[in-house]
Backbone as a printed PyTorch tensor [residue, N CA C, xyz], in Angstrom:
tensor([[[ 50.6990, -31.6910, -14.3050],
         [ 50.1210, -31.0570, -15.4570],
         [ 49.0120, -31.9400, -16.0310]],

        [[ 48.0870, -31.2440, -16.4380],
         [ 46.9930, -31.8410, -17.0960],
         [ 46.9670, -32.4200, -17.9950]],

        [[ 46.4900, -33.7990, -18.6470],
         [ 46.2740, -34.3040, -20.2710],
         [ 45.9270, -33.2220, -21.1890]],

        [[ 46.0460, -33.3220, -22.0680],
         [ 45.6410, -32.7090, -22.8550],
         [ 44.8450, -33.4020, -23.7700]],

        [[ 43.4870, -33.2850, -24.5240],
         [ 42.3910, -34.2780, -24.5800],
         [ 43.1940, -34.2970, -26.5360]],

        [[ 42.8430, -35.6290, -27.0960],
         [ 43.3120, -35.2880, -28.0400],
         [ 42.3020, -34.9210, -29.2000]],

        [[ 43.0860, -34.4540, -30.2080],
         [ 41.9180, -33.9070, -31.1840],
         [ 41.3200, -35.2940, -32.0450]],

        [[ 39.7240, -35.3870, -32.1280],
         [ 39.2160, -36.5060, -33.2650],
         [ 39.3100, -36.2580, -34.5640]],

        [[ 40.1070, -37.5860, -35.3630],
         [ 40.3230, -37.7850, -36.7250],
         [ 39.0180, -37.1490, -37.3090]],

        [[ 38.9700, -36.2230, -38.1550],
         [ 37.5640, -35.9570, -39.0080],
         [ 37.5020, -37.2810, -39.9400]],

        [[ 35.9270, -37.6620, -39.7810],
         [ 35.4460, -38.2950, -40.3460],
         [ 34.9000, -38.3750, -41.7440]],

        [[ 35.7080, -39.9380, -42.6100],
         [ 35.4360, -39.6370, -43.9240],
         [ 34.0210, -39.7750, -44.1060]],

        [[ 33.5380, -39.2540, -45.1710],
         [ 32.4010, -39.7350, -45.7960],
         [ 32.0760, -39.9160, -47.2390]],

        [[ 31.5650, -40.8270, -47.4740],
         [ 31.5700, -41.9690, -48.5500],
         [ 30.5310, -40.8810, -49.8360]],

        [[ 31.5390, -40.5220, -50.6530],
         [ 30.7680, -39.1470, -51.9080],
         [ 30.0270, -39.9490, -52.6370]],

        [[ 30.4030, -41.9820, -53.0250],
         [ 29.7630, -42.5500, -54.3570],
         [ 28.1730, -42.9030, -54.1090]],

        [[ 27.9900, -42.5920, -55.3350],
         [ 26.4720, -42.2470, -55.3400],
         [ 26.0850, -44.3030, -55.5870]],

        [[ 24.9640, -44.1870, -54.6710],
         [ 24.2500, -45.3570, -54.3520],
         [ 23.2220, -45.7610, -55.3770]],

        [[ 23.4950, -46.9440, -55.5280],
         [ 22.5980, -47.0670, -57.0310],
         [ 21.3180, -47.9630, -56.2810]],

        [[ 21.6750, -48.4900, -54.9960],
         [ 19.7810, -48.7740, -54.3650],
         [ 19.1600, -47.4540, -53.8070]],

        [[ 20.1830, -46.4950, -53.3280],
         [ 19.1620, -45.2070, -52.8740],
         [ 18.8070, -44.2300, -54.1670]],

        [[ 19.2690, -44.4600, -55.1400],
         [ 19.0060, -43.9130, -56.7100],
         [ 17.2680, -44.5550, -56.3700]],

        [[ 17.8360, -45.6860, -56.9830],
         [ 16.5660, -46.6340, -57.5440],
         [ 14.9430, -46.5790, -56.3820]],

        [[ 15.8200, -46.2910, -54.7710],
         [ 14.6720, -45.9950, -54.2430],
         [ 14.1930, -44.4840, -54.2110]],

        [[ 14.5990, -43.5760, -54.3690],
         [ 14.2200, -42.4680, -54.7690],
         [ 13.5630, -42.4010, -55.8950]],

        [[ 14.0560, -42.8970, -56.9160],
         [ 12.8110, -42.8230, -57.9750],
         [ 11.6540, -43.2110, -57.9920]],

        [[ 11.5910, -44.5410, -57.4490],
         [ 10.3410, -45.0470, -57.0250],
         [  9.6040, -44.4960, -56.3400]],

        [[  9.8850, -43.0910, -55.2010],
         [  9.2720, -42.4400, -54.2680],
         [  8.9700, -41.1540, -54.5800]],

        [[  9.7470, -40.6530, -55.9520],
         [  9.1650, -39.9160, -56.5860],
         [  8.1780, -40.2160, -57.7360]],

        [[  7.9590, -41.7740, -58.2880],
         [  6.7710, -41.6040, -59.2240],
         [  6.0970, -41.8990, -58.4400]],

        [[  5.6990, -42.6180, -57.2830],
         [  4.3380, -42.2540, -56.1420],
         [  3.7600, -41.3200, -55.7670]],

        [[  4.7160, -39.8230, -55.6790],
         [  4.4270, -38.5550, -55.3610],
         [  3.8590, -38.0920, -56.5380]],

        [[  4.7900, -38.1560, -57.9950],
         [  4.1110, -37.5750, -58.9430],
         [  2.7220, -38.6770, -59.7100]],

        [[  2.7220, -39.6670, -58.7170],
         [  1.5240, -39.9320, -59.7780],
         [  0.2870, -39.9740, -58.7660]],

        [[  0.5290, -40.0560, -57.5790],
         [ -0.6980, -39.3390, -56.7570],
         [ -1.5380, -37.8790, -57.1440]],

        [[ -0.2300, -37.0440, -57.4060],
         [ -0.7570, -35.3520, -57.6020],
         [ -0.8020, -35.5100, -58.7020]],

        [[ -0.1810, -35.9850, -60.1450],
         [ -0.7320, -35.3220, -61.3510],
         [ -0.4810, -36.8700, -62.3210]],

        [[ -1.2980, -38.0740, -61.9300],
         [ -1.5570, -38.6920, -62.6550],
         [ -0.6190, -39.1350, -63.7960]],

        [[  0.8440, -39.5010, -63.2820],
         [  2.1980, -39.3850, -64.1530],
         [  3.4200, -39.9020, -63.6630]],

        [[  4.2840, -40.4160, -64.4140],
         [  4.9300, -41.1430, -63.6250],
         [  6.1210, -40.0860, -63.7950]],

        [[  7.4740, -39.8010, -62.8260],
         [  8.0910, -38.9780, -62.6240],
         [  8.7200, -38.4040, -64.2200]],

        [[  9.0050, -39.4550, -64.9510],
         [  9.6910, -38.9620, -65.9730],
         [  9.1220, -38.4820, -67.0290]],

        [[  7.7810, -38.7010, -67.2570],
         [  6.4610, -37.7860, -67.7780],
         [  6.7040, -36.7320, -67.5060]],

        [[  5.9040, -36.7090, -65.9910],
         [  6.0520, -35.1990, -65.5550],
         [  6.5650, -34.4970, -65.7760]],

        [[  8.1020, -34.8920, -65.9520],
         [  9.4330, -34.1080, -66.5790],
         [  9.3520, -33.7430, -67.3310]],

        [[  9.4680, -34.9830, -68.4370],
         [  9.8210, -34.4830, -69.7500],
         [  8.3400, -34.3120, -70.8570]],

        [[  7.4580, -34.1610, -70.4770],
         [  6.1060, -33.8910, -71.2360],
         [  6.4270, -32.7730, -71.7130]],

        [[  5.9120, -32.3970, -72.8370],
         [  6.2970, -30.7150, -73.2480],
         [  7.5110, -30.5940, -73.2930]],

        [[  8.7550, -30.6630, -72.7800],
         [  9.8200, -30.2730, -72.3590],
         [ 10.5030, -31.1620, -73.6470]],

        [[ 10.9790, -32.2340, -73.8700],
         [ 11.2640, -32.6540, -74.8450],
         [ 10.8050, -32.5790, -76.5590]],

        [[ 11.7290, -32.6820, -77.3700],
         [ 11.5200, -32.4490, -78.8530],
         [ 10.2330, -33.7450, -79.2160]],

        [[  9.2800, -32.7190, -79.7450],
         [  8.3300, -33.4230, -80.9750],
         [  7.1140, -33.7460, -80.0480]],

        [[  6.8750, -33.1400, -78.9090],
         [  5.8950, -33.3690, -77.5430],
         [  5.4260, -32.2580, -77.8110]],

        [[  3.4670, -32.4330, -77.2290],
         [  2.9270, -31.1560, -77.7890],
         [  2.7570, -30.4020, -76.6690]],

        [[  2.7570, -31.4200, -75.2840],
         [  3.3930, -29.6840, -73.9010],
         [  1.5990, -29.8190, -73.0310]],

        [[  0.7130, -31.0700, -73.4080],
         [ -0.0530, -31.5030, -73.1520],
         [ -0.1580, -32.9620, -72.5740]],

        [[ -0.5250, -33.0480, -70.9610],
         [ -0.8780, -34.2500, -70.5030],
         [ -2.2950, -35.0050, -71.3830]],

        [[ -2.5280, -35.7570, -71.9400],
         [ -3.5600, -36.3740, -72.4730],
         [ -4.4920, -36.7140, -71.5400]],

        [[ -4.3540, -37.8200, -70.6600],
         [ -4.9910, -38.8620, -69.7310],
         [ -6.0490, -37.7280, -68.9310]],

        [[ -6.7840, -38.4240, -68.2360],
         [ -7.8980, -38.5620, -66.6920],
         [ -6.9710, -37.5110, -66.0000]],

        [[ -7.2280, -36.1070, -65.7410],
         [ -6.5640, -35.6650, -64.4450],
         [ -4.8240, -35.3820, -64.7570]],

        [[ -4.2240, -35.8130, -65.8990],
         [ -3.0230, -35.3580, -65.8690],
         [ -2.6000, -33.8240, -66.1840]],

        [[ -1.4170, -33.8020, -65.3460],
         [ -1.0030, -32.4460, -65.8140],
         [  0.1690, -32.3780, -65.2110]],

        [[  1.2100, -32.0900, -66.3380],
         [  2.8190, -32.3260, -66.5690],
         [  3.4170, -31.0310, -65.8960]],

        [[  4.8430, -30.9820, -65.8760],
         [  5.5170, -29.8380, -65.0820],
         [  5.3290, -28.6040, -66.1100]],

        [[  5.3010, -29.1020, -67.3210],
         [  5.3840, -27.9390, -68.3590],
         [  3.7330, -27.3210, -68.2110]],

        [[  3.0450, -28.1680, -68.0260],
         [  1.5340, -27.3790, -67.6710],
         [  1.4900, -26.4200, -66.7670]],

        [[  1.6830, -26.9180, -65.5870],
         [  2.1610, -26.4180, -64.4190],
         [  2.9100, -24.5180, -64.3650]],

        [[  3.6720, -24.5080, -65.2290],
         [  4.5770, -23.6290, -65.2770],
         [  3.9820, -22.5310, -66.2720]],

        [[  3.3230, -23.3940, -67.0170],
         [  2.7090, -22.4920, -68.7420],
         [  1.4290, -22.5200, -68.5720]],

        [[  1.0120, -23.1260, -67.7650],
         [ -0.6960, -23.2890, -67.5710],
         [ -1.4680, -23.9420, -68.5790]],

        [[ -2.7200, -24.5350, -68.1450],
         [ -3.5930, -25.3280, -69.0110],
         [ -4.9100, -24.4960, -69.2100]],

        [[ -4.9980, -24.6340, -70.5520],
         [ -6.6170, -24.2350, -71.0620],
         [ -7.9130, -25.1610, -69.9760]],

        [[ -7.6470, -26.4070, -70.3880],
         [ -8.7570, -27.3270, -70.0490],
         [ -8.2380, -28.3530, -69.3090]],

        [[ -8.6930, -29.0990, -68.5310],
         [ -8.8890, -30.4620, -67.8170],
         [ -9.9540, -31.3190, -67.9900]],

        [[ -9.2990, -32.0730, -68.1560],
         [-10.3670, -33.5330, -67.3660],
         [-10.0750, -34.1110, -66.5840]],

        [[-11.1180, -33.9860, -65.4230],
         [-10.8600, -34.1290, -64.1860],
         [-11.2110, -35.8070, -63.6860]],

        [[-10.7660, -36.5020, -63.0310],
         [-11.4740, -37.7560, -63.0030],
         [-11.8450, -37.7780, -61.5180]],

        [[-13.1660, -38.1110, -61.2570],
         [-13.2440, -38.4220, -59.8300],
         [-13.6090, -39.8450, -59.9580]],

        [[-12.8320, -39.9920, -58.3910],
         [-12.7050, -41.5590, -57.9460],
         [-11.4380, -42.0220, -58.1740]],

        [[-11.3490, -43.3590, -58.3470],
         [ -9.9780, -44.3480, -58.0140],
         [-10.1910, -44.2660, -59.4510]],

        [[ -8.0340, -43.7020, -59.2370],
         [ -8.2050, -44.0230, -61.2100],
         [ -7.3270, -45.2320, -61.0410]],

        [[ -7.8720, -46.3480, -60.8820],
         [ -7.1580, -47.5950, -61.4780],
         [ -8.6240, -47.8630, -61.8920]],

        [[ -9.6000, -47.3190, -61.3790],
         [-11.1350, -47.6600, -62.3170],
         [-11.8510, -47.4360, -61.9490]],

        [[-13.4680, -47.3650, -62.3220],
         [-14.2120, -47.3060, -62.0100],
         [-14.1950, -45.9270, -61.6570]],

        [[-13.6060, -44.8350, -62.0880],
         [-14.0020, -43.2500, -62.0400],
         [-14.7620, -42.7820, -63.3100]],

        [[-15.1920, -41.4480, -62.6490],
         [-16.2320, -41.2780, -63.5440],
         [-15.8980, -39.7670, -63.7390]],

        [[-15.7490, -39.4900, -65.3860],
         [-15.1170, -38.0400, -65.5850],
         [-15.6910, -37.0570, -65.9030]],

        [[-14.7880, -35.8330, -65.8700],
         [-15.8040, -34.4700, -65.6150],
         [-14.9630, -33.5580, -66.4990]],

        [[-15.2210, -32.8990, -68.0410],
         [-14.5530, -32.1210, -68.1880],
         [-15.0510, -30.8460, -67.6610]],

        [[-14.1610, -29.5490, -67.3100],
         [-14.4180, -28.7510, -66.5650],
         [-13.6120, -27.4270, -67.3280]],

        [[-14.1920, -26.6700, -68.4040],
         [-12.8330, -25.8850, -68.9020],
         [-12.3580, -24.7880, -68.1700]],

        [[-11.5020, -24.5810, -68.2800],
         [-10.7580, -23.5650, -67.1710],
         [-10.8850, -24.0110, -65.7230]],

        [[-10.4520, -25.3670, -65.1220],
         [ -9.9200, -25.6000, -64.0470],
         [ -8.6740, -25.5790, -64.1420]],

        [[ -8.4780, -24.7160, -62.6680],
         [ -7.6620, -24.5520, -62.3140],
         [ -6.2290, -25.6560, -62.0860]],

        [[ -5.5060, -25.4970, -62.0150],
         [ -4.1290, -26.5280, -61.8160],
         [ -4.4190, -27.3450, -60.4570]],

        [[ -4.4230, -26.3400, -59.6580],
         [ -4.7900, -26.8700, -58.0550],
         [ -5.6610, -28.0330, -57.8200]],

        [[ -7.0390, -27.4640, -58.4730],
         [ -8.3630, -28.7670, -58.5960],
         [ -7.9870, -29.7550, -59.2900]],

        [[ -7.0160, -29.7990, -60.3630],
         [ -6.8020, -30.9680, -60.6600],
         [ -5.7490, -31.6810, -59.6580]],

        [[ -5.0750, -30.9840, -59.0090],
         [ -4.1110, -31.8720, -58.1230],
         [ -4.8920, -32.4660, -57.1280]],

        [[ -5.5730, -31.0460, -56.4770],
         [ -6.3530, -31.6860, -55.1110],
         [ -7.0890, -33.0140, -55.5210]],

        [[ -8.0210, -33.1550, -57.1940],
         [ -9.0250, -34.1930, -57.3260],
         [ -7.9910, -35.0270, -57.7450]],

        [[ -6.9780, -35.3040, -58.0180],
         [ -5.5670, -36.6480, -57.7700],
         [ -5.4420, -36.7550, -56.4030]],

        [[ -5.1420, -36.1080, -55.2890],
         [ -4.9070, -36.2770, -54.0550],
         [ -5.7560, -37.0170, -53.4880]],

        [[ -7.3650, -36.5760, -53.6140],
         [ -8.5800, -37.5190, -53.1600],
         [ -8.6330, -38.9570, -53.6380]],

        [[ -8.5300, -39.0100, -54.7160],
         [ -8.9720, -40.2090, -55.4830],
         [ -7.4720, -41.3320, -55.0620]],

        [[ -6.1080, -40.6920, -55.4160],
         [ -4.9860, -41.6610, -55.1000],
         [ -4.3930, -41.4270, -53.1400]],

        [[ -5.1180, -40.9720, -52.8190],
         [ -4.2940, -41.0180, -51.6180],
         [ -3.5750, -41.9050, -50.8120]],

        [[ -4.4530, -43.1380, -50.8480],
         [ -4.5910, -44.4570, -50.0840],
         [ -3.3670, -45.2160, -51.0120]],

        [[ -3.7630, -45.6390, -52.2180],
         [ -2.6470, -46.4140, -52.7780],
         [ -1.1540, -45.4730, -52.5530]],

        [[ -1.0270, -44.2690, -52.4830],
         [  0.4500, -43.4230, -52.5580],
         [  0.4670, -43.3350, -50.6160]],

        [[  0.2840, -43.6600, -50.1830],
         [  0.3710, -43.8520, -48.9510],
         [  0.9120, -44.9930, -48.2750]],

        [[ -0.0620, -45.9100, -48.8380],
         [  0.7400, -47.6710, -48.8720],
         [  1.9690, -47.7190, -49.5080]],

        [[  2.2300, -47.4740, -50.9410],
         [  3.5800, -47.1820, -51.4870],
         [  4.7580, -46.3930, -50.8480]],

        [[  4.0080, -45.5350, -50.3650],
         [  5.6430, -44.7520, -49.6240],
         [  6.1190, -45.2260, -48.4980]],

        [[  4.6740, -46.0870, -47.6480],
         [  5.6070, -46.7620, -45.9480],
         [  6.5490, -48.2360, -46.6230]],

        [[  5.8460, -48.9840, -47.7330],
         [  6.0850, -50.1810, -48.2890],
         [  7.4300, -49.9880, -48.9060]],

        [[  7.5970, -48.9450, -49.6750],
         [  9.2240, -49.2600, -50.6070],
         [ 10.2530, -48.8900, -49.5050]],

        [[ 10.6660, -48.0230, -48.7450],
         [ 11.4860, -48.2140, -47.6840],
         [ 11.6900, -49.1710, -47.2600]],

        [[ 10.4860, -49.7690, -46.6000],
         [ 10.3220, -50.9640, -45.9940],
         [ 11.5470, -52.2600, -46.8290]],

        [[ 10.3230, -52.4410, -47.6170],
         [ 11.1310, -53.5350, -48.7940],
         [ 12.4170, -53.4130, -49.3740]],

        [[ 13.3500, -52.0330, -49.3790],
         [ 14.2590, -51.8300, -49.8810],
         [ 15.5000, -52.1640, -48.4130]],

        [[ 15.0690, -51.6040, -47.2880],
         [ 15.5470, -52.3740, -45.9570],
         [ 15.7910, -53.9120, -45.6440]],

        [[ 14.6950, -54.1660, -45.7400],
         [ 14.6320, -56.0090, -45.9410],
         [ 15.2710, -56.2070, -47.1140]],

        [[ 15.1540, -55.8100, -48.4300],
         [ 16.5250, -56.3170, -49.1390],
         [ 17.5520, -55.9770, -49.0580]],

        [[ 18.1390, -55.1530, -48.7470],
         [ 19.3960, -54.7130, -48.3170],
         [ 20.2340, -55.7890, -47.4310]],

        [[ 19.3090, -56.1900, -46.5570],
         [ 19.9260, -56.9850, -44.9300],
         [ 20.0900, -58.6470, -45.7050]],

        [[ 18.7350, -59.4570, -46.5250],
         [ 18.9700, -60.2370, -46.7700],
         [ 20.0910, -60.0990, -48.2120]],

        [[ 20.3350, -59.3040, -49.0600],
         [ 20.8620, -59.7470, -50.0420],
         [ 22.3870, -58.5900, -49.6070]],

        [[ 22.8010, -59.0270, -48.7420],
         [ 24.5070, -57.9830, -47.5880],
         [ 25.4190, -58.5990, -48.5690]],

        [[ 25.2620, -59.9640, -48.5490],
         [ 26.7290, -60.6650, -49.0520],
         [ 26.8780, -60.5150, -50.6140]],

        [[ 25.7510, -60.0240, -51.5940],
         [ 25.9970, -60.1540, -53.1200],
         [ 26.6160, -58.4430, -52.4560]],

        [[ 25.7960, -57.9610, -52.0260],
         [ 25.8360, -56.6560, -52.1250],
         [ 27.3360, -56.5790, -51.9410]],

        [[ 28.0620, -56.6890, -51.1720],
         [ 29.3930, -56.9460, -50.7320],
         [ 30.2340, -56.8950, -51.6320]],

        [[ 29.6760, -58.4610, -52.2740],
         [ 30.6080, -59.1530, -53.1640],
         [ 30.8960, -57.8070, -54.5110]],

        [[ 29.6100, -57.2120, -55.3090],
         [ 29.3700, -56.4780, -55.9930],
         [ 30.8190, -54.7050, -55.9090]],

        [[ 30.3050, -54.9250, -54.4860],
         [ 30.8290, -53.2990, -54.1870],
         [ 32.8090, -53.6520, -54.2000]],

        [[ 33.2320, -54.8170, -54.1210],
         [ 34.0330, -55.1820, -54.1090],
         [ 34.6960, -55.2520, -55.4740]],

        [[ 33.8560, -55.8450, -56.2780],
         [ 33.8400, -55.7130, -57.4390],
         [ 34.2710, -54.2140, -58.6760]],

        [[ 33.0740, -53.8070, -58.0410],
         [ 33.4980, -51.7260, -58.3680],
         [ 34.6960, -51.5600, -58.1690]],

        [[ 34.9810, -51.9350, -56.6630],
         [ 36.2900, -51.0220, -56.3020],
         [ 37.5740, -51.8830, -57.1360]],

        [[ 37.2550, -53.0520, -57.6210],
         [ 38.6680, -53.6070, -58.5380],
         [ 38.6450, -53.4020, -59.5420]],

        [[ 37.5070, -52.5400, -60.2580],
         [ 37.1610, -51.9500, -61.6380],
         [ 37.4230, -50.9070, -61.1970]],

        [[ 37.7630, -50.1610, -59.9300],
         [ 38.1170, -48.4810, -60.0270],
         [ 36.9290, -47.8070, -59.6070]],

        [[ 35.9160, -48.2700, -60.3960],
         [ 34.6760, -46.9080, -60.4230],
         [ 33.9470, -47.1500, -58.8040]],

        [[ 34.5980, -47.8720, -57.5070],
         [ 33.6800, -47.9130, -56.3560],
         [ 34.0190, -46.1910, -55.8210]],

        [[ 35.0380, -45.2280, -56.1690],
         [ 34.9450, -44.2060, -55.7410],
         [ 33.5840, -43.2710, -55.9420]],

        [[ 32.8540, -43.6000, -57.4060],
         [ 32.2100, -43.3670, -57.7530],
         [ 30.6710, -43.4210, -57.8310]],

        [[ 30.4370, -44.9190, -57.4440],
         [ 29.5790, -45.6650, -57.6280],
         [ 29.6100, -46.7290, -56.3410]],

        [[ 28.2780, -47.1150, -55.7590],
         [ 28.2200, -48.2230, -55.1230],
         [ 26.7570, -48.7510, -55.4940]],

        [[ 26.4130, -50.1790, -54.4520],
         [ 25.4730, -50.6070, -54.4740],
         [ 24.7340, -50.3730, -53.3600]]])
């Protein structure tokens, strides 16, 4: 008579939320949002959207999620590198798009370098700093909350 093959243990997987893949996700979302709309993620968010905010990006080229959704009267558009040396254009009634596309042109290069670089760097720290990391997650789990939480 034949073996019979046996069945594989299903595999656990680990639900606690990672507080370096938190921290690198955020970072990879204010690169995204500040390439396209001149803002750092939690702007974007909460512009307009929060109490006593007038629901208006101010700056060169910004424009918040609440713009986005409710639309903008006016822009100012900035062409060129906005860390400087751009030179601005108000334009009334541009569109949402033109202001993203003229963020896309001007930041492309720096949000490009940023997104291969923080992976990168968050890898290399991971490998050199194993043993705090360790020590830490060890830590959680004798406080309870590692079901919850890791590093």
């Amino acid at each position: 008579m034949a073996r019979r093959k046996k069945a594989k243990a299903p595999r656990r997987r680990d639900k606690a939320i990672s507080i370096t893949g938190l921290a690198e996700a955020v970072m990879l979302a204010n690169v995204g949002t500040q390439a396209a709309f001149n803002l750092s993620a939690y702007d974007w968010i909460a512009d307009g959207w929060t109490a006593g905010t007038s629901g208006s990006a101010t700056g060169l080229g910004q424009l918040s999620l609440h713009e986005l959704v409710y639309g903008n009267k006016s822009k100012t558009v900035s062409i060129g590198y906005a860390g400087g040396g751009s030179t601005t254009t108000s334009i009334s009634g541009t569109s949402n798009m033109d202001v993203v596309v003229s963020n896309l042109q001007a930041n492309w290069m720096p949000a490009l370098i940023q997104s291969v670089a923080i992976p990168i760097g968050f890898r290399i720290g991971k490998r050199v700093l194993r043993k705090p990391i360790t020590m830490g997650n060890k830590a959680l789990k004798a406080a309870g909350i590692r079901s919850m939480v890791k590093i």
